[in-house]
C-alpha positions in Angstrom: -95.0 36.7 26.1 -92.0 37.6 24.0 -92.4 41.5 25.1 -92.2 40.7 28.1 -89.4 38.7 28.4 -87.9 40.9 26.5 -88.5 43.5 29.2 -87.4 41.8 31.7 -83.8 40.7 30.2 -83.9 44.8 29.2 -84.3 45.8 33.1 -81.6 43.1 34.3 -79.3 44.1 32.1 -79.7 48.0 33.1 -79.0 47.1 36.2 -76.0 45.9 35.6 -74.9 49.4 33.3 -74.8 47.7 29.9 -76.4 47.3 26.4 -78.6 44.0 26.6 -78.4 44.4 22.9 -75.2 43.7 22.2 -74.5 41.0 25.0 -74.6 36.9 23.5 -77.2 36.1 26.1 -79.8 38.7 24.5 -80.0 37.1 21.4 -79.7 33.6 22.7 -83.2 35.2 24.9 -84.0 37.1 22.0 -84.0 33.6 19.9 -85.7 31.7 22.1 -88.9 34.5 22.4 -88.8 34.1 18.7 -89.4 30.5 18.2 -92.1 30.6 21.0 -93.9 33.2 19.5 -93.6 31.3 16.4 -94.8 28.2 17.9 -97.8 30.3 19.4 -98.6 31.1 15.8 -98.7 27.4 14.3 -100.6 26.5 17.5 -103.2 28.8 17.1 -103.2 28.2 12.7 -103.8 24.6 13.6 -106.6 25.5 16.1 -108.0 28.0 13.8 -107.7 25.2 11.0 -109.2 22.9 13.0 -112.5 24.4 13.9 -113.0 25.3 10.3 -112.4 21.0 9.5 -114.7 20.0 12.6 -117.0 22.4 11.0 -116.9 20.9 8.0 -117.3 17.3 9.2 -120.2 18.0 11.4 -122.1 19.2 8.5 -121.2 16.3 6.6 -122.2 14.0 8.9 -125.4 16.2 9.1 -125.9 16.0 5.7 -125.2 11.8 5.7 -128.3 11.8 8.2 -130.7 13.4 6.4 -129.5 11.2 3.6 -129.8 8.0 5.5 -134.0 9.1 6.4 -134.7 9.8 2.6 -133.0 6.1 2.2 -134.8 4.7 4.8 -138.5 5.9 3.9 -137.9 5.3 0.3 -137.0 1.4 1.0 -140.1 1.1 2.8 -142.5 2.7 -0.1 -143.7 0.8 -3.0 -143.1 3.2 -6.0 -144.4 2.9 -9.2 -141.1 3.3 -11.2 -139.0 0.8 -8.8 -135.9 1.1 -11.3 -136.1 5.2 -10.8 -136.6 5.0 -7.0 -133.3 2.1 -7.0 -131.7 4.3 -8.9 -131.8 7.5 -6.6 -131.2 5.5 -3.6 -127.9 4.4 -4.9 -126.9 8.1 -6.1 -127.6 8.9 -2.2 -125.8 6.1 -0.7 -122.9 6.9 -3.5 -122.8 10.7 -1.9 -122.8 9.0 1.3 -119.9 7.2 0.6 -118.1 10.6 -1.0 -119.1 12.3 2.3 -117.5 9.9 4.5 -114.2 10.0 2.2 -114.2 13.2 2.6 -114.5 13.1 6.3 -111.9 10.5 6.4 -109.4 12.9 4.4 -110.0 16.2 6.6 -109.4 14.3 9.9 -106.1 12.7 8.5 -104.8 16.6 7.4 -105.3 17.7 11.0 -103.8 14.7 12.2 -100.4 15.8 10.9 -100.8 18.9 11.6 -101.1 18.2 15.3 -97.9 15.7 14.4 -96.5 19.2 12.8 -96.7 21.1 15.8 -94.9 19.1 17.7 -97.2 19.6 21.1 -99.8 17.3 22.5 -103.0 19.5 22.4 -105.3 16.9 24.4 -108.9 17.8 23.8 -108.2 18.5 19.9 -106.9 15.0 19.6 -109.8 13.7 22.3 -112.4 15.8 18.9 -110.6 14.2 16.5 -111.1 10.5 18.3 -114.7 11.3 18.3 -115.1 12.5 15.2 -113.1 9.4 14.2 -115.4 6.8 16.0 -118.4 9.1 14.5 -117.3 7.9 10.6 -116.4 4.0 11.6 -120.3 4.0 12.8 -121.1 5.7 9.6 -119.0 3.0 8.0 -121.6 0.1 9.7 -124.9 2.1 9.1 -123.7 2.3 5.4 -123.4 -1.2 4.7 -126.6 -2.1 6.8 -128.4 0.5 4.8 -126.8 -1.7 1.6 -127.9 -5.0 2.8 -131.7 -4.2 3.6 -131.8 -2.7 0.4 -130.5 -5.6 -1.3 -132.4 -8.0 0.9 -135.7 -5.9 -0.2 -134.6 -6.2 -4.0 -134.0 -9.7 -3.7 -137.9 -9.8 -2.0 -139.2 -8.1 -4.9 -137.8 -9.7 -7.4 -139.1 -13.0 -5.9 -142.6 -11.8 -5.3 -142.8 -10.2 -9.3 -141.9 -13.5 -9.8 -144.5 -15.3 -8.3 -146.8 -12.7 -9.6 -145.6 -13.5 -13.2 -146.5 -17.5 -12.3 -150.1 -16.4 -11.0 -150.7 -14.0 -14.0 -149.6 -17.0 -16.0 -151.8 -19.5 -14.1 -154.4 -16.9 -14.2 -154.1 -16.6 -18.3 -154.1 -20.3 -18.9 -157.0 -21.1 -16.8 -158.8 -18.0 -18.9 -157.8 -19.3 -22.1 -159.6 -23.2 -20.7 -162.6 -21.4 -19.5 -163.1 -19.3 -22.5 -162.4 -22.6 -24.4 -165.3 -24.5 -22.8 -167.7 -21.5 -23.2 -167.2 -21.4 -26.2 -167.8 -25.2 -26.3 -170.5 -25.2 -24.2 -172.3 -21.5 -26.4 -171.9 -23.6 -30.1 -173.7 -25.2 -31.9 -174.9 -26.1 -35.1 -177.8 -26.4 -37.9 -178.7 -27.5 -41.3 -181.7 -27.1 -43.4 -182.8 -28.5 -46.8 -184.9 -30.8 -48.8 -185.0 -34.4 -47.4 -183.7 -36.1 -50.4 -180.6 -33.2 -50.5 -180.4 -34.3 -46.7 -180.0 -37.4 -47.2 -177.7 -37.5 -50.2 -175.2 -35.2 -48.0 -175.2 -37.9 -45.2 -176.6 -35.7 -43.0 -180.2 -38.0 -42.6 -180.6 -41.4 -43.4 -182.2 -43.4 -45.5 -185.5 -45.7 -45.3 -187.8 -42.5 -43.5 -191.5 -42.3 -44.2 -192.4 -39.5 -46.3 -194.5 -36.8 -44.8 -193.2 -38.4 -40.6 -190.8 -36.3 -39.0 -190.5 -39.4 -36.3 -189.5 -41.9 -39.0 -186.7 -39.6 -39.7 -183.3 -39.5 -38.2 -180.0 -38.1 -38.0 -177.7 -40.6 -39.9 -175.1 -42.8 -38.4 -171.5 -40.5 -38.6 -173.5 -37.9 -40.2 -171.4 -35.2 -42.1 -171.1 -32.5 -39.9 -169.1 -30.4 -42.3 -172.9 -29.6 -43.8 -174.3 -27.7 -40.5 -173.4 -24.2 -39.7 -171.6 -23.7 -36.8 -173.4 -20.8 -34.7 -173.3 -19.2 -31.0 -176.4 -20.2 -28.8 -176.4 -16.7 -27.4 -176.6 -14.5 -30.0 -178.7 -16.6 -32.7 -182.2 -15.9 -32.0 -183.5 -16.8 -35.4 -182.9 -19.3 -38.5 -183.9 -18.4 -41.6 -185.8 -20.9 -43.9 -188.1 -19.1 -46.7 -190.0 -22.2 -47.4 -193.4 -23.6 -48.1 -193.0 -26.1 -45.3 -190.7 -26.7 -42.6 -190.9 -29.1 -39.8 -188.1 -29.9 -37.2 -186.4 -33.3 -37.7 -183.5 -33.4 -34.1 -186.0 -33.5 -30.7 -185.8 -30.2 -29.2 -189.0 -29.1 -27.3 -192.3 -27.6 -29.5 -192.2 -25.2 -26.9 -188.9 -23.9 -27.1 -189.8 -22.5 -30.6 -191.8 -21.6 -33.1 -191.8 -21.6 -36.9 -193.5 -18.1 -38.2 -194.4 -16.4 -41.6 -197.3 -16.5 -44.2 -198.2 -19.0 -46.2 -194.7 -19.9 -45.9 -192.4 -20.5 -43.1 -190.3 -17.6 -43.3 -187.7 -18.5 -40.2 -187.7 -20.9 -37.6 -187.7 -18.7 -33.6 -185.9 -20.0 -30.7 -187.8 -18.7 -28.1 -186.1 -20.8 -25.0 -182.3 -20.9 -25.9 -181.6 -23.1 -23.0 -184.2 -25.4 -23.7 -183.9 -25.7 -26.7 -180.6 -26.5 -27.3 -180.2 -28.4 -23.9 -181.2 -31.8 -25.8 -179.1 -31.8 -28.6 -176.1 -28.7 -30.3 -177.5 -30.0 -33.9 -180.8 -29.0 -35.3 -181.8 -30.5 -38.6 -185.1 -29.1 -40.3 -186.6 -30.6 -43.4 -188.2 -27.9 -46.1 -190.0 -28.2 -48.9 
């Protein structure tokens, strides 16, 4: 543009037998092709500058998509290590936020550069609108994103809670039930010679000699004299006497007393049975 204006002023002036060099209206031309040219420059800069930007913020906003999946499928799995998987979710939605600010920044430098130049360049301010309305729907997605995430926390936190109370629940009714099988698995014997028996409170007094029917446990007998023992797992009671006979009422055939010439140990052969009359077993030796 400037050369040729130039060359045209050059052939009017030739016409007229002169120097267009010298002449005031040259230079005021001359002048005038200069800013143009000038202005063509910062136009073109800003253009040049602005493709690089738009660049720029399209991969950002890329980039704050791909973000906002790995976000989206992470708040929907149930990791393992929760506080590691919150933890990367907020560094993502942190690098979201830088993106964004970045964005933000880049569109406000071309802003006054298009201010700068002085000319209303429609299409590039049309981008930059877009581009604009692009980030404020970023804005919204962000702090949707933010909300689920801490609606889902809050979920959590309530159901681990629960879970807690049920694991509780769960623990105290374990502790009751092991309570009453143990209750229900014990019980308890004592052997000896009658007269020892009866001294110790464990028999009492006026019994027949010799009749294991005349015999009885004692009113509030001591129970600190028995041996307290688990049904399942005692199969046997030791006795290493001469005689022994069975003073409580548990069923002949439940056991049987073996050994010889002595009784050597008295056999539970029908736990159940056996104990399901009476948890004490008294047996009198001699």
């Amino acid at each position: 543009m400037k050369k040729l204006l130039v060359f045209v002023i050059g052939i009017a002036f030739l016409a007229y037998g002169c120097d267009p060099k010298e002449t005031d209206e040259f230079k005021k031309l001359q002048a005038k092709a200069d800013s143009l040219e000038g202005m063509t420059k910062v136009k073109d800069n800003s253009i040049t500058d602005f493709i690089v930007a738009f660049n720029q913020i399209q991969n950002n906003l890329n980039t704050i998509k791909e973000k906002e999946k790995i976000i989206t499928v992470n708040s929907k799995a149930t990791p393992e290590n929760k506080e590691e998987m919150a933890a990367k979710m907020n560094d993502d939605i942190q690098s979201i936020y830088n993106l964004v600010t970045e964005n933000k920044k880049k569109i406000a430098t071309l802003n006054k550069k298009l201010k700068k130049v002085g000319a209303k360049v429609t299409e590039l301010e049309k981008m930059i609108a877009f581009l604009n309305q692009q980030i404020a729907e970023k804005d919204i997605e962000i702090e949707k994103i933010k909300g689920d995430l801490e609606k889902k926390n809050i979920q959590i936190t309530a159901m681990e809670a629960k879970i807690d109370t049920l694991i509780v629940d769960i623990q105290e009714k374990d502790k009751v039930i092991d309570a009453k099988t143990e209750e229900l698995n014990t019980a308890y014997y004592a052997f000896g010679k009658e007269k020892e028996l009866i001294k110790e409170n464990v028999l009492a007094k006026g019994g027949l000699a010799g009749l294991a029917k005349s015999q009885k446990l004692a009113e509030n007998f001591n129970k600190e004299y028995f041996t307290k023992i688990n049904i399942t797992k005692l199969k046997a009671i030791p006795l290493f006497a001469k005689k022994a006979r069975v003073i409580t009422a548990h069923p002949t055939s439940s056991y049987k007393l073996v050994g010889q010439e002595k009784v050597d140990s008295l056999i539970i052969t029908n736990p159940a049975e056996f104990w399901g009359t009476t948890k004490y077993c008294v047996i009198v030796v001699d």
